[in-house]
C-alpha positions in Angstrom: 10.8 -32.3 1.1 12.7 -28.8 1.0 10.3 -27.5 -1.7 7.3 -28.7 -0.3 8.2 -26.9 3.1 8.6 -23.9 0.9 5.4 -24.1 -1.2 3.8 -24.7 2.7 5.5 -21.3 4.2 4.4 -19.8 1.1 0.4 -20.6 0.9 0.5 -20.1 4.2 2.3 -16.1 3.8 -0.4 -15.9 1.2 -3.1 -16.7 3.8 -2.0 -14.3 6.0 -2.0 -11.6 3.3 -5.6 -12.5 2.2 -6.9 -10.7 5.6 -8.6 -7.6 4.4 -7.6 -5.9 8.0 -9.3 -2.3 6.2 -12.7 -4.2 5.7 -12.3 -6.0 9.2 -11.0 -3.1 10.9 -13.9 -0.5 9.5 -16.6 -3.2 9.9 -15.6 -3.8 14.0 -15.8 -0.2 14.5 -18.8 0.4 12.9 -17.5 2.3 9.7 -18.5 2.5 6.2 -16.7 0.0 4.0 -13.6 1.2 2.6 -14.7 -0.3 -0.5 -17.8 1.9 -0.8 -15.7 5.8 -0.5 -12.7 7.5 -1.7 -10.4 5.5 -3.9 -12.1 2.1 -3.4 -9.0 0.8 -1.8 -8.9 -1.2 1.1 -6.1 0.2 2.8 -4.8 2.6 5.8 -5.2 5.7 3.7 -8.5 5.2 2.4 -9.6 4.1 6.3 -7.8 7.7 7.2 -10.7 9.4 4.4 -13.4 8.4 6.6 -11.6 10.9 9.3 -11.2 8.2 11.9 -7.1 8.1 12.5 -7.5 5.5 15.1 -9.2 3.0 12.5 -6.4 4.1 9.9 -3.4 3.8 12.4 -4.5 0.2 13.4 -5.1 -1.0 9.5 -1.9 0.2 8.8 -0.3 -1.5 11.9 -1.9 -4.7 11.0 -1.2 -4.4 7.5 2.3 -4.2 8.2 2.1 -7.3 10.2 0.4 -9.9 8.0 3.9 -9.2 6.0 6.4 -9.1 8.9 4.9 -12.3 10.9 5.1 -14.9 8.1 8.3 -13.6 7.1 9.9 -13.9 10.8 8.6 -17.4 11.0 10.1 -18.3 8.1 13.6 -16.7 9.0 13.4 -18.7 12.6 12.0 -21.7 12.8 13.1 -22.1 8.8 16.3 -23.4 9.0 15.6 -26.1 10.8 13.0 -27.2 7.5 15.9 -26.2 5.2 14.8 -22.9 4.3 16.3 -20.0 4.3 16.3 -16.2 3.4 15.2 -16.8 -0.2 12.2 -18.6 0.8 11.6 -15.7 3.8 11.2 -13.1 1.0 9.2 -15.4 -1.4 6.6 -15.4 1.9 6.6 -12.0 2.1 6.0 -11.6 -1.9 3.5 -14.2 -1.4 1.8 -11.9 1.7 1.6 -9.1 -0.8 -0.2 -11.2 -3.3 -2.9 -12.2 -1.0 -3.2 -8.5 0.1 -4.0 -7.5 -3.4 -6.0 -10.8 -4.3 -7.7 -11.7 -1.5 -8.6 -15.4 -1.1 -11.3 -14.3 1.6 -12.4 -11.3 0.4 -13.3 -12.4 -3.4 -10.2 -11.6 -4.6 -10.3 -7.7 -4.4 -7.8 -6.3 -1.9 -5.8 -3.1 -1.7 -2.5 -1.8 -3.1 -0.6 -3.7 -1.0 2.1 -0.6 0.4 2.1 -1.4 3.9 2.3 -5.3 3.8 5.1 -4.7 1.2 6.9 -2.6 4.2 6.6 -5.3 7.1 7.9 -7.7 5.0 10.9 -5.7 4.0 11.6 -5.3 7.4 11.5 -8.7 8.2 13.9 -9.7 5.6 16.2 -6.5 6.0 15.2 -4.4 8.4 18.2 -1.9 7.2 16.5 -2.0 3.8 13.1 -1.5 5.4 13.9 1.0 7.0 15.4 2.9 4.4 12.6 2.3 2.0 10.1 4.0 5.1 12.6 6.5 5.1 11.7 7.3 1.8 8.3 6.7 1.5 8.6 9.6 4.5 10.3 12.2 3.3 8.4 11.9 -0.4 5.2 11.9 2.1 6.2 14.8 4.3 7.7 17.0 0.8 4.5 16.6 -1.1 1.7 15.2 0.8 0.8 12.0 -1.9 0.6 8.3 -0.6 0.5 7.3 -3.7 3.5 9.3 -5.2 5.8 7.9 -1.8 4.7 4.5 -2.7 6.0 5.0 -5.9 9.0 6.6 -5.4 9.8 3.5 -2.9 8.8 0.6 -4.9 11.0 1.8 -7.4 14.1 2.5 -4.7 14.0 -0.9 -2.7 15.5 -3.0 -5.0 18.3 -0.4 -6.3 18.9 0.2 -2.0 19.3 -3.9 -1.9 21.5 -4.2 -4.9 24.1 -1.6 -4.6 24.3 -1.9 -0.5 23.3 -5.7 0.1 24.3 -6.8 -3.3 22.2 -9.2 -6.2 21.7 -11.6 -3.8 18.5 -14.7 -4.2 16.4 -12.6 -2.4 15.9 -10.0 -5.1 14.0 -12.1 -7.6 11.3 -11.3 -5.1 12.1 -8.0 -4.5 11.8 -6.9 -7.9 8.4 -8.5 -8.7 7.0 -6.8 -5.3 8.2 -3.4 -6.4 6.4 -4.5 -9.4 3.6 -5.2 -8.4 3.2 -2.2 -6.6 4.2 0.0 -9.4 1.0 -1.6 -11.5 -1.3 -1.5 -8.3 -0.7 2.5 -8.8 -1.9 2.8 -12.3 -4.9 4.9 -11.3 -3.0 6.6 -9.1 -0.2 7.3 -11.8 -2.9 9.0 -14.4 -4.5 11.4 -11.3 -1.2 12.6 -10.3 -0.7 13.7 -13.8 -4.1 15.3 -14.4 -3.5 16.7 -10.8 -6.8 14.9 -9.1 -4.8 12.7 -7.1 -6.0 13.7 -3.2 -3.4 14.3 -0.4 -2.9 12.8 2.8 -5.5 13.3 5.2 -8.0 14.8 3.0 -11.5 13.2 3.1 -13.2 12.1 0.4 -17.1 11.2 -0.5 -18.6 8.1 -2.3 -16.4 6.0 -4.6 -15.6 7.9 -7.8 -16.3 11.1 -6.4 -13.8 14.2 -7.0 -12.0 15.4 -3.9 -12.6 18.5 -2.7 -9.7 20.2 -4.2 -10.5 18.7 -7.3 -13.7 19.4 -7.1 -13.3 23.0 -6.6 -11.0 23.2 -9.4 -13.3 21.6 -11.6 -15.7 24.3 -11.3 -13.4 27.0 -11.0 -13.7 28.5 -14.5 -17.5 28.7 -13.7 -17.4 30.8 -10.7 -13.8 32.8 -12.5 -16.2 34.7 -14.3 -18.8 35.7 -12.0 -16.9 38.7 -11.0 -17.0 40.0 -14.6 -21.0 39.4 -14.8 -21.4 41.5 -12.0 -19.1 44.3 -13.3 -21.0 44.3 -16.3 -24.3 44.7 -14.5 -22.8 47.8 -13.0 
């Protein structure tokens, strides 16, 4: 009976991760699909491209949610079912899942960043918070989502295991860093090639260079117009 309270807490997490709150979020306030711009990703910082903070601020809020509710439910009314922490954190892995495969929205959801946070600060909100802490200061230092994300999937398990010890609860830890690690692939190879675009910064149809990018792209072009002009003199 145990496990099949678990598998139930689990689909259900998953459920709850499968609500696309970028598309739902962008189509109630009459944006453009986040799907259809930028990076492609449904998530808070692709919402925050289309320059409308408000519709960023609430996807990430909600985001957050869908893996800090089914994880608190879990952790309360649990026990009582014979579940316990181990499960809680399998619900918020599960939550992630459906974030990136989204039953509901054909199966193509977002990176996953901030229902990976509100379910860390369901389980541990010490670890949570210290994981946010340094998605922050990665942020704040060099102005890439994608580089914090990374720096903090790779942190969160290393902050469980040598201050909360190897406990259960990191077998689902581990596969949610993961998971986010692999989710950033794209992300990885524009960093490197220095296309990646910051926080903040706009960005056109899917596919498109950002404006940075876009101006270094072209830059050796317009380098030597200065030297044409010389020469004309």
């Amino acid at each position: 009976m145990q496990g099949l309270n678990s598998l139930i807490a689990v689909v259900g997490a998953y459920l709850v991760g499968s609500l696309s709150f970028a598309v739902i979020v962008s189509h109630a306030m009459g944006l453009s699909d986040p799907r259809t711009y930028g990076s492609g990703n449904p998530g808070a910082t692709n919402v925050l491209r289309s320059g409308n903070r408000a519709a960023a601020v609430l996807t990430l809020a909600l985001d957050a949610l869908k893996g800090y509710v089914p994880v608190l439910l879990v952790l309360i009314y649990g026990p009582r079912f014979g579940l316990g922490e181990t499960t809680a954190a399998f619900a918020g892995l599960a939550a992630l899942v459906g974030h990136i495969w989204p039953v509901f929205f054909r199966f193509q959801g977002g990176k996953g960043v901030a229902t990976a946070a509100g379910a860390l600060l369901a389980i541990n909100p010490w670890l949570g918070a210290a994981t946010l802490l340094t998605w922050l200061i990665i942020a704040a230092f060099f102005r890439y989502s994608s580089l914090a994300a990374l720096v903090s999937a790779v942190f969160a398990p290393f902050y469980q295991a040598l201050i909360w010890g190897v406990e259960p609860m990191i077998l689902a830890l581990i596969p949610m860093s993961l998971l986010l690690i692999w989710r950033h692939e794209g992300n990885i190879r524009k960093l490197v090639a220095g296309t990646e675009s910051k926080l903040g910064q706009k960005a056109g149809p899917q596919g498109a260079l950002p404006e940075p990018a876009r101006a270094h792209h072209h830059g050796g072009t317009h380098a030597h117009h200065p030297k044409h002009r010389k020469g004309r003199h």
